[in-house]
C-alpha positions as CSV (number, residue, x, y, z in Angstrom):
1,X,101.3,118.0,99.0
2,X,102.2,121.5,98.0
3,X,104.3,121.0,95.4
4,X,104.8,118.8,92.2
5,X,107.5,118.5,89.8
6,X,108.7,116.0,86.8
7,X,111.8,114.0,87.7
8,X,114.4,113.5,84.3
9,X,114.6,109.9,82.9
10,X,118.1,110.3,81.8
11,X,118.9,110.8,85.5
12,X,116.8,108.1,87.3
13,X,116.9,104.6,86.0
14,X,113.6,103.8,88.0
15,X,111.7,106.2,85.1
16,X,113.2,104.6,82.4
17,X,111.7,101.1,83.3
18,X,108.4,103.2,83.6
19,X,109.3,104.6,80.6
20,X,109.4,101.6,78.8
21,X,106.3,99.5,80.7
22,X,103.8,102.4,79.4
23,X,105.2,102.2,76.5
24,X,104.7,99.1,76.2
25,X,101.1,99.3,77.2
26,X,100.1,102.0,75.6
27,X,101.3,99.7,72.2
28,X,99.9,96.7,73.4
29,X,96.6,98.4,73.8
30,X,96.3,100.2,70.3
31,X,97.6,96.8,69.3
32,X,95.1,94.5,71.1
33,X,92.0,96.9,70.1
34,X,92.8,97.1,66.0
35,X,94.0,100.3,65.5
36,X,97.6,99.3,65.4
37,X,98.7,96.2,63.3
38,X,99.0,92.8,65.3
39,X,102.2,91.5,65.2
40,X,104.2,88.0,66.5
41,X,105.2,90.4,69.5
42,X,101.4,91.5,70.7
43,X,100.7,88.3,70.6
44,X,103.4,87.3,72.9
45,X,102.3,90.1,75.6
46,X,99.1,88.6,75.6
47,X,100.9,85.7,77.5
48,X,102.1,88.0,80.1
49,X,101.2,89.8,82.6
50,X,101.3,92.9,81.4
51,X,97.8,93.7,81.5
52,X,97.8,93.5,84.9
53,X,100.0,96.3,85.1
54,X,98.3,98.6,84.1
55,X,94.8,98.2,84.1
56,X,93.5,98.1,88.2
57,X,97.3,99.5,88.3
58,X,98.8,102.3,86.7
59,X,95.0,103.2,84.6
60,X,91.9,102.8,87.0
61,X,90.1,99.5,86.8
62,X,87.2,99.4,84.1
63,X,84.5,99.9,87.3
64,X,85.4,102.8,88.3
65,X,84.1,104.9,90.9
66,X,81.8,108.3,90.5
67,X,84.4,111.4,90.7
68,X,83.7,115.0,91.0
69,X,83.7,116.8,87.4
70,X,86.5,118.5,86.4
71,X,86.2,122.0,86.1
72,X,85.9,123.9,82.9
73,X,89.4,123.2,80.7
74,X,90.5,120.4,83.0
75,X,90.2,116.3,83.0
76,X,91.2,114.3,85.9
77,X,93.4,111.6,85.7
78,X,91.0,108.9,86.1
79,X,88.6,110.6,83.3
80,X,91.7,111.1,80.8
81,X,92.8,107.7,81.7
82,X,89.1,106.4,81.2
83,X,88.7,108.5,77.7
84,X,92.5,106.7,76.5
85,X,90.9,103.2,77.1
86,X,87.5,103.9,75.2
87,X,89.8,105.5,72.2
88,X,92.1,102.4,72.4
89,X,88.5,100.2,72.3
90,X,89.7,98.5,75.5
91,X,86.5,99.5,77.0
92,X,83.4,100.6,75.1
């Protein structure tokens, strides 16, 4: 891959659903750990399968595998998607 670029939501209906799913999750999780209020609605997603989704999905699974470290002023996907679930208190 020599090249990466950000698509525009308002053009592509595909990142919209994405769109909504993370933030979704990202609610649900802030929700689920405390730091957000629980309301009638987190409780519902717990039903779901939402979970699913994005942990072992779009966020590594909580065993995750040794990476290389990010250089100086960097953080790699699965380390800034690892530090989000420890701030959310998803994993500890």
């Amino acid at each position: 891959m020599s090249e990466f670029s950000f698509a525009d939501s308002r053009e592509l209906a595909q990142l919209q659903v994405a769109d909504i799913i993370a933030g979704a999750a990202a609610d649900a999780l802030l929700s689920w750990s405390g730091r957000r209020p629980m309301t009638a609605y987190h409780e519902e997603l717990k039903g779901t399968n939402l979970e699913a989704m994005f942990v072992g999905g779009m966020l590594p699974s909580v065993a995750m595998p040794d990476v290389q470290a990010p250089k100086p002023g960097e953080v790699s996907l699965v380390d800034g998607s690892a530090a989000f679930l420890r701030e959310t208190g998803y994993i500890s």
